[in-house]
Structures are given as C-alpha cells and as structure tokens.
C-alpha positions, 0 to 999 in steps of 0.5 A: 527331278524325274529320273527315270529307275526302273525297281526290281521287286523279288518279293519275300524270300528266306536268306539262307547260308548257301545264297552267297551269289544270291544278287549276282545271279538274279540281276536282269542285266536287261533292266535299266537301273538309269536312263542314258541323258540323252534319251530325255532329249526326244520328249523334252524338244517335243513338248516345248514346242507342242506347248508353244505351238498349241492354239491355245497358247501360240494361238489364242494367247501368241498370233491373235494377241500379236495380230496375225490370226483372229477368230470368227467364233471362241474369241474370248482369248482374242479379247483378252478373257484367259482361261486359268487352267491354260495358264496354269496346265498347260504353260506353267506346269508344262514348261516347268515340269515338261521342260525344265525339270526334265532338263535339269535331269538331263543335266545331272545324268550327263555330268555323272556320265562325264558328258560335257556335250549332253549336259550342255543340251540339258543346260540350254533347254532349261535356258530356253523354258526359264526365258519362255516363263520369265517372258510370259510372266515375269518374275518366276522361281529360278534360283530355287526352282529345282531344289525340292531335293533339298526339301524346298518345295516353295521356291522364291520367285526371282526378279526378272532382272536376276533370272536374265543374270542367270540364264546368260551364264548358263548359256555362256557355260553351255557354249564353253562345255560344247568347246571341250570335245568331250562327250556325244549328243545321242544323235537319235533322242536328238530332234533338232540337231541330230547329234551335232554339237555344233548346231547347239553350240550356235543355238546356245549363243543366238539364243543369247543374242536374242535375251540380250537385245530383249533386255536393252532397254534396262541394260547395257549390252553392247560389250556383250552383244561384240564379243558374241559376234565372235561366237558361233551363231545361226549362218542360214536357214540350215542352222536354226533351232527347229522341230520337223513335225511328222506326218501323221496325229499325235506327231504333227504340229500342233497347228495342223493337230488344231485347225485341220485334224480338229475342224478348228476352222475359227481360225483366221487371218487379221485384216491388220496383217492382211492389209499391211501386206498387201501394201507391200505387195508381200509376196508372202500374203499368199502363204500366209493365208487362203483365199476366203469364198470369194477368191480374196485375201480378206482378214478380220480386225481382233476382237468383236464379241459377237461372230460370226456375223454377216460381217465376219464369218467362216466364209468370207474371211480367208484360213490360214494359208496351206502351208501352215497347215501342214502336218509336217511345218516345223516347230521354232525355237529360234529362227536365223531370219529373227536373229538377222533382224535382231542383229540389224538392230543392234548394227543400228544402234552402234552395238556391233559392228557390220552393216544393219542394211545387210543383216536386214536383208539377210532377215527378208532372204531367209524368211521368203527362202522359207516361205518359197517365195525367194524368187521374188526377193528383188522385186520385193525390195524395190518397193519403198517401204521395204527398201531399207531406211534405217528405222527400228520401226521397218526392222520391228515390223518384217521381224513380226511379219516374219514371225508368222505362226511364232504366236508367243515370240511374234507377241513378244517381240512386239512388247519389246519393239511397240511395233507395229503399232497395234490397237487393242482388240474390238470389245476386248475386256481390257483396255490394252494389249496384254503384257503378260499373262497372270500368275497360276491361280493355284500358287496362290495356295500352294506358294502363296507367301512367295507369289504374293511378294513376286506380285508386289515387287511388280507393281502391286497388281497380278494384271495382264497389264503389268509391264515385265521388267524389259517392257519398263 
C-alpha cells in the first residue's frame, strides 16, 4: 500500500521538566499526516489510461494486433516478437502498482474517513486494473495481491475464472456504496466525472455488463445481465467512462505524445480496416485515417519484415487520420457505443429483453456522433451490409470498428467474438494472432513457485497462444 505520510523529523533534543506542551506546540498544523482518499483519484485515472493508450501497448500490442494500425518500420510487435520489459514495466508493474495498489489505498483511506462514495471509486479502479490484467494474461494474483501488510509478498495467481467472481462482487458492492448517499467524490482529483457519483455508478455497472458478456461463453449469464438492465447504466455518449486529455506534452494523450510530438510517423493505418470501410462506404474512413501522397485512402496489411519498401513506405500508405491525433482525443475506459453493441448481443441471444436492432443502432449512432459524422447516419444504414441482420458477426465487426485507437479493448473484443475474420500477420514470428501476452519475466524469480503452477493450470505453456479462460 502506498499511502502517502508525510514525517516530521525534529532531530535530538534533551527532555526536560518544563516541556510539558512540548508536541502541542511544535506540530505544523500545515503538514499532512494522511492524504485525503480522493486526491489519489487524479494520478490513478491518468496512468490507466497512459498505459493503455501508449504505442507501445494500445498501439503495438492492441491496434495493430486488432488490425486497425500497422507499421511501415519497427514492426517487430506487429509481428508478434514482444518485448519483456514492455510486458513487465510498463503493464504489469504499472497496472499493479500504478492502478491497483493505488486504488486499494484509496479504498482504505475512504473507509477510515467514512466515505462510502470515494471508496466505491477506489473499488472500481481496482475492477477495472484486475479485468485489464486477467484480460492480458490470464490468471494473475488477485486474492493475495494486495497483502503484503500481512507479510505476503508472493501471491498466488487466481484462476481467471475466480478473479471474474471477484470483481463481479466488487463492482455490485461499489454500485450498493453509490446507493447509500453517504460521502463526496472530490470533484477536483476527479477527471472522468467530476464528483458525480451517479456517473461512476453507471461506470461501476456498464463495466460489469461488459465482463459479463466477456465471460458467456463459460457462463451463464443471462440472470445477471436482466437484473443489470434494471441498474444505472451508460445513457448516451455524455455518460461514458473517459479522460479528456490536455493540450500540451506531458498531459496529452498518449497517441499525439507518440505519433506527433515523437515524429512516430511509422504508424499507419491497416489495408484490413481500410478496405472493409471502404466497402461500407463508412463515412468514418476519413477520420480514421489521412490521405497517403496521392490523395487516397490506402492501408498496409500486418506483418512484413522488411519495410519500408516500394510497396509500403512512409509515403503512400495513409497516417492516422487527424483527429486521432489530437492532443486532447480522449482516453476510454468504457465507451456507450461498445455497451450498445454488447447489449445488441445480448438482445440477440434472448439474455434481455429489448430489441437488439435498436441497441445496434444506438451503437453506430453513438460512434458516428463521436467521430462527427452523425449526419451521415442514415445514409449509412441504407447500405445492405450495415442495415441490421440479425448476426453476432455484423454486431462484432462495428463493435471493432468502433473500437478504433481502443487498441487493447478492440484486440480483445476480437478474441472473444473471432470477428472480424482476421489472418495473422505477414512474416509474423508465430503462426496466429496472439491470445495473450507472456507472464513478466522477473516473476519467474521473484514468484516463481506460484507462476510456475499459474503456467501449468493454463495449459503447461507460457505462450502467446494460449487461449484465456473466456476464449476456451
């Protein structure tokens, strides 16, 4: 636990009978002796989303895995050839130490201020790291995971299975602690919702409709999914779970920090996503990426080791488009288009109760309303492949595409859908898509007993192509 004490250090002095007020009076009533709960907030929400936005996850290991982005030089990752100290600093450790752990003091701070509201943020930016972990790896340490105040400094890993258990009933206990009115969310630390516990109350729960239908294919669901319906959820775009990035280095997103502040210019978009678009005559096309030297919207498939080459170079295959370039493109953590498409799903499958041709036009609404292109709504849907069909595979496949600059969510949505039907990449060093990512190489030495029986409890191998729990 990292909470924050700040220590007065008087240095020696000689007791003596007349320092009776000694302690009284030299207390600097000016000195923290504990930080307020919701003051963690602000760095907690930042660093999520830095982590999952940065090109090197979201981007190498999220959007080109996904097949929205490829890359004209450095496309090692794009091959599938990780690197460790990625895996290991900034995911790992970052979303351990950066998110949770951070969380879980926010948590006990609120409690021993009698905080119900902070402390429900606290619990849901715990949720929200263990589902990211689990999602990337699999079994991970939850259950253990922060008890290193009882001397535990090797936590077990939890079967995936058991971490969903869990987070499902930390994100029902957050939703009841938002019910009870009782305590603030400091609207200032705050930077999604500005202190409004109603708008984490609806995170706490869409967040939980997404782990559930991520889990439905090992469970049963459906009851839980009806009696979440009944819950406060996403509403319209104004309710989603979001950082709006600042203008200026170090406070922007993390793609305009890579791509144009770095002179990332490697980054493209796929031919994959480029050409399906085009297909639908998706008037988001044009957001999503620049013209190339030549005026056209042209992509680059994943993979191929050697570039940039006549074929695919800086030149002639199109940027990301502008406005996803923009210093100030938000961070997600939950959209309402992806919760609309999720919803459609579940319509589809008889799990709730609506209509799945609504909730899958709610979806497409909500993303063309935030790519400024609402206007082309209905001619949109006039095209036979967008008009609604009644198939996962046309809910899967706008769910991915508007999942765009999502990298690890879109990446994982496809695992747990199979669609769009994506190949491997060109060259790649393996022979599929990745399913995970590897466990950290150093918890091999540091946790090596309990991440050698994680390994074995998943298969025997520590691969990329070993299938998570929710992808068996």
């Amino acid at each position: 636990m990292k909470i924050i004490i700040s220590i007065i250090v008087l240095g020696l002095f000689t007791i003596v009978s007349c320092d009776k007020n000694f302690e009284e009076i030299n207390t600097n009533p000016n000195d923290a002796i504990t930080v307020p709960s919701g003051l963690l907030t602000a760095d907690i929400v930042r660093l999520a989303m830095n982590i999952n936005y940065s090109t090197f996850v979201g981007g190498d290991m999220g959007s080109c895995w996904a097949q929205h982005w490829a890359k004209v030089n450095y496309e090692e990752e794009e091959r599938y050839k990780v690197r460790m100290s990625v895996i290991e600093t900034t995911i790992w450790k970052g979303v351990y130490e950066d998110v949770i752990s951070d969380a879980y003091s926010m948590e006990q701070l609120a409690i021993d201020e009698g905080n119900d509201a902070s402390r429900a943020v606290g619990i849901i930016l715990q949720s929200y790291g263990y589902l990211l972990l689990t999602d990337m790896f699999g079994d991970i340490p939850f259950s253990e995971a922060m008890s290193s105040a009882d001397g535990i400094l090797a936590p077990k890993y939890d079967a995936q299975a058991d971490v969903y258990a869990g987070v499902f009933a930390m994100l029902d206990e957050a939703n009841a602690l938002l019910s009870t009115g009782i305590g603030t969310i400091s609207a200032d630390g705050d930077l999604v919702y500005g202190g409004d516990a109603t708008g984490w109350q609806k995170f706490a729960n869409s967040l939980k409709f997404r782990a559930l239908m991520r889990a439905s294919g090992q469970l049963d669901v459906a009851a839980d999914l009806a009696e979440l319906t009944g819950r406060a959820m996403f509403t319209s775009n104004s309710d989603e779970a979001k950082l709006i990035y600042l203008d200026a280095d170090p406070n922007a997103n993390p793609i305009y920090e890579s791509l144009v502040f770095g002179s990332r210019f490697e980054y493209k978009v796929n031919s994959v996503m480029v050409d399906r678009m085009a297909s639908l005559s998706d008037p988001r096309l044009a957001v999503y990426a620049a013209p190339n030297s030549d005026g056209e919207y042209r992509g680059k498939p994943s993979g191929i080791d050697a570039v940039p080459n006549d074929d695919y170079n800086y030149d002639n295959v199109s940027p990301v488009g502008d406005f996803y370039v923009n210093p100030n493109l938000p961070g997600f953590f939950m959209s309402y288009s992806e919760l609309q498409f999720l919803m459609a799903e579940a319509a589809l499958n008889g799990w709730i109760s609506g209509s799945a041709e609504t909730y899958y036009y709610n979806g497409l609404k909500a993303s063309l309303e935030f790519n400024e292109v609402l206007g082309d709504f209905d001619a949109y849907i006039t095209h036979p492949d967008v008009s609604y069909n009644g198939t996962l595979k046309q809910i899967a496949e706008q769910n991915w595409l508007g999942l765009y600059c999502q990298g690890v969510e879109a990446w994982t949505e496809w695992r747990r859908t199979g669609y769009p039907e994506l190949q491997p990449a060109i060259e790649a060093v393996i022979s599929e898509i990745p399913s995970r990512y590897f466990y950290p190489a150093i918890e091999q030495s540091v946790n090596g007993a309990n991440n050698a029986a994680a390994v074995t409890a998943m298969g025997g191998d520590d691969a990329l192509t070993t299938k998570v729990w929710w992808m068996k």
